[in-house]
C-alpha positions as CSV (number, residue, x, y, z in Angstrom):
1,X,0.4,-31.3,26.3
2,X,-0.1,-30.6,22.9
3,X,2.5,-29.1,21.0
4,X,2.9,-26.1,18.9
5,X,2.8,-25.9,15.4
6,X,6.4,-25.8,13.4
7,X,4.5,-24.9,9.9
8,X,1.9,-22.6,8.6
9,X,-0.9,-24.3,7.6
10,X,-1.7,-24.0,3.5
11,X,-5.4,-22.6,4.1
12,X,-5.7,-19.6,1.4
13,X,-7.5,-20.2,-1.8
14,X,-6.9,-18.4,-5.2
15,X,-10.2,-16.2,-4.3
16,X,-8.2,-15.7,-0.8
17,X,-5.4,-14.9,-2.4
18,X,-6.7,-12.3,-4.6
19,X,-8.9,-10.7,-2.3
20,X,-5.7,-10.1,-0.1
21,X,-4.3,-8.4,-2.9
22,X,-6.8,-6.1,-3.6
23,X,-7.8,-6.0,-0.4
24,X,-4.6,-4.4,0.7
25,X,-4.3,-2.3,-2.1
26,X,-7.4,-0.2,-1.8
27,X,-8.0,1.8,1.5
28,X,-8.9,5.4,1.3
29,X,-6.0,6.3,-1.1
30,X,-8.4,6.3,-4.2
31,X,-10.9,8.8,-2.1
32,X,-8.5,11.3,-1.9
33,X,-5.2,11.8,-3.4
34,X,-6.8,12.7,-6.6
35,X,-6.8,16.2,-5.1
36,X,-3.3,16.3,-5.0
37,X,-2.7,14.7,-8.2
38,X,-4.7,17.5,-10.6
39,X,-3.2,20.4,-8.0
40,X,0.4,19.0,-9.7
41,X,-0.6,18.3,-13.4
42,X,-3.7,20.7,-13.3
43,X,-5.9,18.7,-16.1
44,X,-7.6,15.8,-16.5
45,X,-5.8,14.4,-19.1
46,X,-2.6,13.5,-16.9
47,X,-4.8,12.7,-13.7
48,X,-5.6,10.0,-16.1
49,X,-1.7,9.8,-17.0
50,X,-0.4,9.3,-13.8
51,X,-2.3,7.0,-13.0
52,X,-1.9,5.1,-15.8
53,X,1.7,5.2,-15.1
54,X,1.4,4.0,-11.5
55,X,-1.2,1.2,-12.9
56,X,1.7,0.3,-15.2
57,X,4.3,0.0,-12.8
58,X,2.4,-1.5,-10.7
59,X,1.0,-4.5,-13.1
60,X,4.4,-5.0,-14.2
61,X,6.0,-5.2,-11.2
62,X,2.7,-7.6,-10.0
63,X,3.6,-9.9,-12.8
64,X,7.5,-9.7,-12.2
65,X,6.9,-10.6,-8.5
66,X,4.6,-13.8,-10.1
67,X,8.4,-15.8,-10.9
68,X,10.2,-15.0,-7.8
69,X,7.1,-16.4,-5.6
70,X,7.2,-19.4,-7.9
71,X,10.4,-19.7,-7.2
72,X,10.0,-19.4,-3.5
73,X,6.7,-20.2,-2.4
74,X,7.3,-19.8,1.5
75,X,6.7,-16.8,4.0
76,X,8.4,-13.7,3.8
77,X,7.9,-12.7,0.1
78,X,10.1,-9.8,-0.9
79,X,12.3,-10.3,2.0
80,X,13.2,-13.7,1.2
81,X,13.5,-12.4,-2.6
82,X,15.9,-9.6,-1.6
83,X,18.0,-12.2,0.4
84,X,18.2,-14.6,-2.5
85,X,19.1,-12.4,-5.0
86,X,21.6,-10.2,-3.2
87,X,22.6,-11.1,0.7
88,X,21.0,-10.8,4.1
89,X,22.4,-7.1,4.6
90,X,20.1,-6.2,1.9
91,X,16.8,-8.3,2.9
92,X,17.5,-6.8,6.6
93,X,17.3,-2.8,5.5
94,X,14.0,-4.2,4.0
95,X,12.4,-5.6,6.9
96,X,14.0,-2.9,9.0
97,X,12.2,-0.6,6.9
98,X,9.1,-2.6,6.7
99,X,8.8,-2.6,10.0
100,X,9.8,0.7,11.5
101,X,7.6,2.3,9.0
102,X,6.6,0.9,5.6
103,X,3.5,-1.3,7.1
104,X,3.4,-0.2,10.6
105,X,2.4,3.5,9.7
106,X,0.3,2.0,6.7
107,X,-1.6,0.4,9.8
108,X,-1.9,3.4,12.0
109,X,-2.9,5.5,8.6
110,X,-5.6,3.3,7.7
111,X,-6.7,2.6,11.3
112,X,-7.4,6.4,11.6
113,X,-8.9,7.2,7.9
114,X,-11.4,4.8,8.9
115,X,-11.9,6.7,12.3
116,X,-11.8,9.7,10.4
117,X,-14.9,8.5,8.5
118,X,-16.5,7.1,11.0
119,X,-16.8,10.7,12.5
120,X,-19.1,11.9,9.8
121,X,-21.8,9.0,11.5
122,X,-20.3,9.2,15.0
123,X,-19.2,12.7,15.7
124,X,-18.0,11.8,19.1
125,X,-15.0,9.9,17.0
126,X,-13.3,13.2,15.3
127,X,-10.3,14.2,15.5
128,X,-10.7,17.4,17.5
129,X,-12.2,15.3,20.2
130,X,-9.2,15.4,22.5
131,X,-9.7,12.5,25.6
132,X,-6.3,13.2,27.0
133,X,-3.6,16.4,27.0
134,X,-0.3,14.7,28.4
135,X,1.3,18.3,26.7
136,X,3.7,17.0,24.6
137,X,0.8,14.7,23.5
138,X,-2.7,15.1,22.6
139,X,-4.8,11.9,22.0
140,X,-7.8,12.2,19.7
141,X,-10.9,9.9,20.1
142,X,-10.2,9.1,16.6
143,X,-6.6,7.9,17.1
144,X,-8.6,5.8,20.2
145,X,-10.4,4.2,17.7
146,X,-7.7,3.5,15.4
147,X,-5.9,1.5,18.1
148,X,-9.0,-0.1,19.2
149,X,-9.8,-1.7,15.1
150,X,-6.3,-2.5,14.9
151,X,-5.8,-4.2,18.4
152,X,-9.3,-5.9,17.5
153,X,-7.9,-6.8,13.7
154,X,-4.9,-8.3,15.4
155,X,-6.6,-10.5,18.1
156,X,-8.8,-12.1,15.5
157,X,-5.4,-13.1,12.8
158,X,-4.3,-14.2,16.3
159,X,-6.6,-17.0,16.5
160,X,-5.8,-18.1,13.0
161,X,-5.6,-17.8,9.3
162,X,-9.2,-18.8,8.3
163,X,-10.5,-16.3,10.8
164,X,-8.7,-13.7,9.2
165,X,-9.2,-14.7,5.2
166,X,-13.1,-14.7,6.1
167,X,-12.4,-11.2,7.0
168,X,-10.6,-10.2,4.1
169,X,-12.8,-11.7,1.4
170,X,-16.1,-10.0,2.5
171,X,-15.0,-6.9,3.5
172,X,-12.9,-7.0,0.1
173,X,-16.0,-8.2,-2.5
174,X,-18.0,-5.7,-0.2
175,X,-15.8,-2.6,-1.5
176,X,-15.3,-3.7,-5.1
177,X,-18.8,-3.7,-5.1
178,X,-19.5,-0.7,-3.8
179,X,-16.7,1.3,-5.4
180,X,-18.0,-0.6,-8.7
181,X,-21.7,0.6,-7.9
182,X,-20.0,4.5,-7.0
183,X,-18.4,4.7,-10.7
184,X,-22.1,3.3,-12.5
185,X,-24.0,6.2,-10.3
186,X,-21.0,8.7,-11.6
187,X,-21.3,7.5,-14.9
188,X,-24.9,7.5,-15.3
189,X,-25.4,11.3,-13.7
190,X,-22.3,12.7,-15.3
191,X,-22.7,16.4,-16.5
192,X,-22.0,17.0,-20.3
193,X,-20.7,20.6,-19.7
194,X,-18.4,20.0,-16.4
195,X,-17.4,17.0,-18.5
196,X,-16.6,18.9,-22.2
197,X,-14.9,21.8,-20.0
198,X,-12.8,19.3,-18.2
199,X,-11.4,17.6,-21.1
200,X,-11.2,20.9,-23.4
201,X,-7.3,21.5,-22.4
202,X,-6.9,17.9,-21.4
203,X,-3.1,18.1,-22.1
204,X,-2.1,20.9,-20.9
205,X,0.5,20.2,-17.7
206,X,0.5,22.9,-15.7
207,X,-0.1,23.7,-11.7
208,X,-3.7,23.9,-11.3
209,X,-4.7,27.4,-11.0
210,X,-1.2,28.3,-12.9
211,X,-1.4,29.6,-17.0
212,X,-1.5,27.5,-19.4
213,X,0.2,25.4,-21.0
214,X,3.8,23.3,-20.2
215,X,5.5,26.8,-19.9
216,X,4.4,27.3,-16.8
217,X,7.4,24.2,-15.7
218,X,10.7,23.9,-17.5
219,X,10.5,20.6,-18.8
220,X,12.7,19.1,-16.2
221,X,9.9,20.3,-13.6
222,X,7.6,19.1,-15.7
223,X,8.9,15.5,-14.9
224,X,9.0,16.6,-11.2
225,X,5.6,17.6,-10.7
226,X,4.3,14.1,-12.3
227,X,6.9,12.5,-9.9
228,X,5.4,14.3,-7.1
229,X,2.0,14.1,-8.4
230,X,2.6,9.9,-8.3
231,X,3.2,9.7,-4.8
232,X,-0.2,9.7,-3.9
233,X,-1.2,7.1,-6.5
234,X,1.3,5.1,-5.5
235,X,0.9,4.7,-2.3
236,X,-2.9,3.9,-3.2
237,X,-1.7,1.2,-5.7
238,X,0.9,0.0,-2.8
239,X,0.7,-3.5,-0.8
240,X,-0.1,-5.5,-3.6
241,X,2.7,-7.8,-3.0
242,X,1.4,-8.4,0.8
243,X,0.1,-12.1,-1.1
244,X,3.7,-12.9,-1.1
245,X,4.3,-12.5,2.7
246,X,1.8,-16.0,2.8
247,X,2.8,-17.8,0.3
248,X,3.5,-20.5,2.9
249,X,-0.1,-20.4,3.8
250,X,-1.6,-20.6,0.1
251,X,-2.5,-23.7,-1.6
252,X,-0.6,-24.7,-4.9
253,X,1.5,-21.5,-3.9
254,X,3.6,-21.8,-7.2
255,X,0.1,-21.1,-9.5
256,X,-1.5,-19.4,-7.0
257,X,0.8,-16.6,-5.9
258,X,1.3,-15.4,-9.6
259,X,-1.9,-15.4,-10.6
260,X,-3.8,-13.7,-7.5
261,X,-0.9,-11.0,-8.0
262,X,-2.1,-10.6,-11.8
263,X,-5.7,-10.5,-11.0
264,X,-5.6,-8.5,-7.9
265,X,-3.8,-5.8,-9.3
266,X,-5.9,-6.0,-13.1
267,X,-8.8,-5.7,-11.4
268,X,-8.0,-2.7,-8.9
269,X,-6.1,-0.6,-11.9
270,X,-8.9,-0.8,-13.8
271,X,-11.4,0.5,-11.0
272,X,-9.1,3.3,-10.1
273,X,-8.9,4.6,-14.0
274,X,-12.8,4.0,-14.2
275,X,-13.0,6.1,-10.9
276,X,-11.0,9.4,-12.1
277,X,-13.1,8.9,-15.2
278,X,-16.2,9.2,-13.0
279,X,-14.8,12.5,-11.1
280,X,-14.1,14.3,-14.0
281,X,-17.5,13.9,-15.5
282,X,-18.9,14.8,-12.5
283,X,-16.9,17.4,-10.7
284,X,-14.9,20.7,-12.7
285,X,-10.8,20.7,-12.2
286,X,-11.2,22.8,-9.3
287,X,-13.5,21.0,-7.4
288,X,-11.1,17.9,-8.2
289,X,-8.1,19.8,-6.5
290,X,-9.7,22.0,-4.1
291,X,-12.1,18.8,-2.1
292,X,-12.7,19.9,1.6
293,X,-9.8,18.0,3.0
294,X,-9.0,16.4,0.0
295,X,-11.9,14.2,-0.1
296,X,-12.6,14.0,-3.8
297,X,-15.2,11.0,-3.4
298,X,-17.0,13.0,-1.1
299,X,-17.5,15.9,-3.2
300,X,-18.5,13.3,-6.6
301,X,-21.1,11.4,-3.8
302,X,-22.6,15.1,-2.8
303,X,-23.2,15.7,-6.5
304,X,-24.3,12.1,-7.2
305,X,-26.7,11.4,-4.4
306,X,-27.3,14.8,-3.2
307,X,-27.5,14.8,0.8
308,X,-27.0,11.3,1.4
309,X,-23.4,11.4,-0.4
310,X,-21.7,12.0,2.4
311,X,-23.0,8.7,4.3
312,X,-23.0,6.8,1.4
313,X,-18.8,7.3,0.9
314,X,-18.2,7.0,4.9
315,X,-19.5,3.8,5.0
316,X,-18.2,3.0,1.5
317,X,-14.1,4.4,3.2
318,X,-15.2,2.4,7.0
319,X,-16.0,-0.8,4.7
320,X,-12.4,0.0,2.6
321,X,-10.0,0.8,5.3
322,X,-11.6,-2.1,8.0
323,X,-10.9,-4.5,4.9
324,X,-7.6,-3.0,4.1
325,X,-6.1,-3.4,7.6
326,X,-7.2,-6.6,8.2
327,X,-4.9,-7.6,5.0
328,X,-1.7,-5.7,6.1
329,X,-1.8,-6.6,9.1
330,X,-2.3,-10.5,8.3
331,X,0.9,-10.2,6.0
332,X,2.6,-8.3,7.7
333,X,3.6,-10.6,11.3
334,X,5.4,-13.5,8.3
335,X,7.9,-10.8,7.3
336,X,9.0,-10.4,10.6
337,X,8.7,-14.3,11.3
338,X,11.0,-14.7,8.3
339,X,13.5,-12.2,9.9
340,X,13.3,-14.2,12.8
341,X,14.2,-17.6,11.6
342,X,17.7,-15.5,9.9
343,X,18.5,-14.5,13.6
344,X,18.0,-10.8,12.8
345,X,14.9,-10.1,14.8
346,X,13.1,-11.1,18.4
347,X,13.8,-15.5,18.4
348,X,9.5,-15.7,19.9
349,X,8.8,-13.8,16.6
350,X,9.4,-16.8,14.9
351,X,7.7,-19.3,16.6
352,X,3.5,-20.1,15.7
353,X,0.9,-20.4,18.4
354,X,-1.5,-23.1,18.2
355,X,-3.2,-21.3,15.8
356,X,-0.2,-22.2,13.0
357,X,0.0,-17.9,13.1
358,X,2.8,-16.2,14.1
359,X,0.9,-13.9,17.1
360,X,4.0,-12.6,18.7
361,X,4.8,-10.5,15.4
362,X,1.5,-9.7,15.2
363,X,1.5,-8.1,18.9
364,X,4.7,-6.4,18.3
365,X,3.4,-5.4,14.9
366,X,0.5,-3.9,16.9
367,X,2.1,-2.3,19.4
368,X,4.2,0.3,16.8
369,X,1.6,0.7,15.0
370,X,-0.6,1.8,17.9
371,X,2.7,4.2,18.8
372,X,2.1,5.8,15.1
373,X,-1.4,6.2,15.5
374,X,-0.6,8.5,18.8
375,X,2.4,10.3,17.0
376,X,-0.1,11.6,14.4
377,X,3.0,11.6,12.3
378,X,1.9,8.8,10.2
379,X,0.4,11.0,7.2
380,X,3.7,12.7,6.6
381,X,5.7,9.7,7.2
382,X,3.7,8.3,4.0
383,X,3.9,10.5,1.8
384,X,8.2,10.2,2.6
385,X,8.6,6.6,1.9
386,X,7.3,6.2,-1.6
387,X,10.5,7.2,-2.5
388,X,12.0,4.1,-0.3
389,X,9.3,1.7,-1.6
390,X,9.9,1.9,-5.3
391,X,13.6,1.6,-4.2
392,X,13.3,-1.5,-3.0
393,X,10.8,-2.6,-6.0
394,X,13.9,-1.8,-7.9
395,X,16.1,-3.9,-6.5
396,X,13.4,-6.7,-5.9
397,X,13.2,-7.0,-9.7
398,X,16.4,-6.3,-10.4
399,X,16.4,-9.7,-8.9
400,X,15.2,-11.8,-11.2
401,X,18.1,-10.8,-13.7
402,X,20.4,-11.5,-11.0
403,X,18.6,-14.6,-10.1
404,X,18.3,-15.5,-13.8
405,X,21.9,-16.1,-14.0
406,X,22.9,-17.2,-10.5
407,X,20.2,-19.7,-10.0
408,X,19.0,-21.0,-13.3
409,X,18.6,-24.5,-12.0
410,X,15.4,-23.4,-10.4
411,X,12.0,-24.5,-11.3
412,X,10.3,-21.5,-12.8
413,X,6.4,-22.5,-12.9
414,X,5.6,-19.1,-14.0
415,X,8.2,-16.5,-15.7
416,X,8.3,-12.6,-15.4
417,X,6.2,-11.7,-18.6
418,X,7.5,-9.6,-21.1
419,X,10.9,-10.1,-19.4
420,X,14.1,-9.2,-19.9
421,X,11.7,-5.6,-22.0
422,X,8.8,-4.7,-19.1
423,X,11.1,-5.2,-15.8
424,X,13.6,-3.4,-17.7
425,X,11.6,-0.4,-18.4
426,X,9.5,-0.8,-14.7
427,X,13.7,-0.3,-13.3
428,X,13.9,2.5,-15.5
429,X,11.0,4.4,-15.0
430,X,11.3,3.8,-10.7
431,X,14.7,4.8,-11.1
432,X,13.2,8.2,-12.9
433,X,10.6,8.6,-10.3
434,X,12.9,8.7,-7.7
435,X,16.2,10.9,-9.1
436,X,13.0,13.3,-10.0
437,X,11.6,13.1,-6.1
438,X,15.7,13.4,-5.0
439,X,15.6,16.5,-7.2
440,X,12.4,18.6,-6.7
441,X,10.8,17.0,-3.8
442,X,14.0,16.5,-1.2
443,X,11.3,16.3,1.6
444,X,10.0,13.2,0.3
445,X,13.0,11.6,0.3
446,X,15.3,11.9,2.9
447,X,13.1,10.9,6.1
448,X,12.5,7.7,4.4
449,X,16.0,6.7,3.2
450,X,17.6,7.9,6.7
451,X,15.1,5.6,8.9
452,X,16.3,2.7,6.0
453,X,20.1,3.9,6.6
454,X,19.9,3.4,10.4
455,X,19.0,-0.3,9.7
456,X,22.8,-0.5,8.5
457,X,24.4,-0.5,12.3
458,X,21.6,-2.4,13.6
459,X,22.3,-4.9,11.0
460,X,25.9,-5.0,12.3
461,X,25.2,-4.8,16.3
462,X,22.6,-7.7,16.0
463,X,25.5,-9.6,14.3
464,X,28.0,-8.9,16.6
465,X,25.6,-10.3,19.4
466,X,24.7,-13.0,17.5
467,X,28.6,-13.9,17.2
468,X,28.8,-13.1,21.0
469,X,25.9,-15.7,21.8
470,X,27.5,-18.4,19.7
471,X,31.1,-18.4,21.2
């Protein structure tokens, strides 16, 4: 009988690699929260702002992340950085979070935007198709379909990685290139006036709709409303760092991992600034912030290709989101098989199939985020944990300072540019974003840091049993 593999199998190229990152990174995000965005800063002068900001963070953070994985090329990424740096209490309230929400509502988010969109060609598949009143729970054909991609994205990084990279690098060329051909077709039919009126205030932060001018916030509020504004293009800009959770299954991992982070995230920045460029030259403020259902890249297509638009961006967001999930949910399972191997999560979790994949994550990994999909809490959920994401960021980079000094015997193949200066200011400006979100936008905070807080006696209960086992 043939036994099972004890390693991951080193199968992902650089192209892999940096197709999983921006793979990840762009799902429907960049189709919609732009709405939100200009209803908080209400010009297009900060929508440019705060997303320059987030393209900031993120980069530097991206490029920060590049040393640790050089220093620890092996599954787990940010888990395993979190452990090194600062103990397994710590790296536990990660995964914890991780799992309980961080990537398993990402999944059940995605799986249903692309449902969603799939609706406009398939109206059977909407969301006010109810198949099933249980009365304290209505299921949607859409939130069907959600579970069906995701149980069907699951099966096929089952049956191992090369299977699953295929997926990721054509979906993931497939929606640069499209997203790519959407800001050309903006560019080229942009309308002088919408454009000229649209940048004619450009600095004025205000609520959109509100008078002008900063008056209409204090200053501290001022700071809020971009805070609040960057939750959206946060989470748009988020998962980069999924790369890491492979880095066991990436050749030359040390050069690779870096690298894929820089030119994953470069590239993806650079489309989403191009991309707000194209929807204010083609659609006024209000049209920006008042999008049917927040669907910004709907309302640009309408105006750029007429009746047709709306196809044109469903298959564009179907293409996006199928591409997207397959990445997080490929990372996702080596987080968990990492938590495994410390003892702090199911012991089959950390065991691969014959595949050289760790499937047992990947069906438990499936499984909540099927239960998400039928909550239809997962949008709310979301828009709570940026807050605990840019937390941990935080403390991930306040890492390699830490690390710096307690490990310098270390090979460092690559080093955090710009360091000790950009992660300094990337700690600075997270810490800001969150004090700002504690402040003015308390619903955004709380949910997220008590489901993290829980992980604290769950830490200490799987110890205890763990101590039980042993004596």
């Amino acid at each position: 009988m043939k036994e099972e593999p004890t390693e991951f199998k080193s199968s992902l190229r650089l192209i892999d690699a940096t197709m999983l990152v921006a793979g990840s990174m762009i799902g429907s995000g960049i189709f919609i929260v732009s709405a939100d965005i200009t209803r908080n800063v209400g010009s297009s002068g900060w929508l440019l702002v705060v997303w320059l900001i987030t393209g900031f963070m993120t980069l530097t953070a991206a490029l920060s992340y590049g040393e640790l994985s050089s220093m620890y090329p092996k599954a787990g990424g940010q888990y395993v950085y979190l452990k090194e740096a600062y103990n397994p209490l710590v790296s536990f309230l990660y995964g914890w979070s991780f799992f309980t929400v961080i990537q398993t509502a990402t999944i059940a988010a995605v799986g249903v935007a692309f449902a969603k969109f799939t609706a406009y060609l398939l109206p059977q598949f909407g969301e006010d198709r109810i198949v099933a009143d249980l009365g304290f729970l209505q299921v949607s054909s859409a939130q069907l379909l959600a579970i069906v991609v995701i149980v069907i994205l699951t099966y096929v990084n089952s049956r191992g990685v090369n299977t699953g990279k295929s997926i990721q690098t054509f979906f993931t060329l497939a929606k640069l290139l499209s997203l790519f051909g959407l800001i050309v077709f903006g560019l080229f039919f942009m309308q002088n006036d919408i454009w000229q009126q649209n940048w004619k205030d450009a600095w004025e932060l205000k609520p959109l709709g509100g008078s002008t001018g900063i008056g209409s916030y204090t200053t501290m509020a001022a700071f809020g409303a971009i805070a609040a504004a960057m939750v959206g293009s946060i989470f748009s800009s988020d998962s980069w760092h999924n790369v890491t959770f492979v880095a066991g299954e990436i050749r030359n991992p040390k050069r690779n991992v870096g690298l894929s982070l820089a030119l994953g995230t470069i590239m993806v920045m650079v489309l989403y600034i191009l991309t707000n460029i194209m929807y204010t030259g083609v659609l006024s403020l209000h049209d920006i912030g008042h999008a049917d259902k927040d669907r910004v890249a709907v309302s640009a297509a309408q105006v750029i290709f007429g009746a047709s638009g709306t196809v044109i961006i469903a298959l564009m967001i179907m293409v996006s989101t199928f591409g997207c999930n397959n990445g997080l949910i490929m990372a996702g399972a080596r987080v968990y098989y990492s938590m495994a191997k410390d003892g702090l999560f199911f012991k089959k979790v950390g065991t691969l199939n014959k595949n050289a994949v760790p499937a047992f994550g990947l069906w438990i990994q499936c499984l909540v985020a099927a239960l998400w999909c039928l909550s239809g809490k997962y949008g709310d959920l979301l828009d709570m944990i940026s807050f605990v994401v840019v937390m941990f960021y935080m403390l991930t980079i306040g890492g390699i300072f830490i690390l710096r000094k307690k490990r310098p015997d270390i090979e460092r193949p690559y080093k955090a540019f710009g360091y000790p200066v950009l992660p300094l200011i990337y700690i600075i400006m997270g810490l800001a974003f969150c004090l700002l979100l504690i402040i003015y936008k308390p619903r955004f905070t709380w949910p997220g840091l008590i489901i993290t807080l829980i992980g604290i006696p769950v830490y200490y209960v799987i110890g205890k049993l763990k101590s039980n086992q042993s004596t």
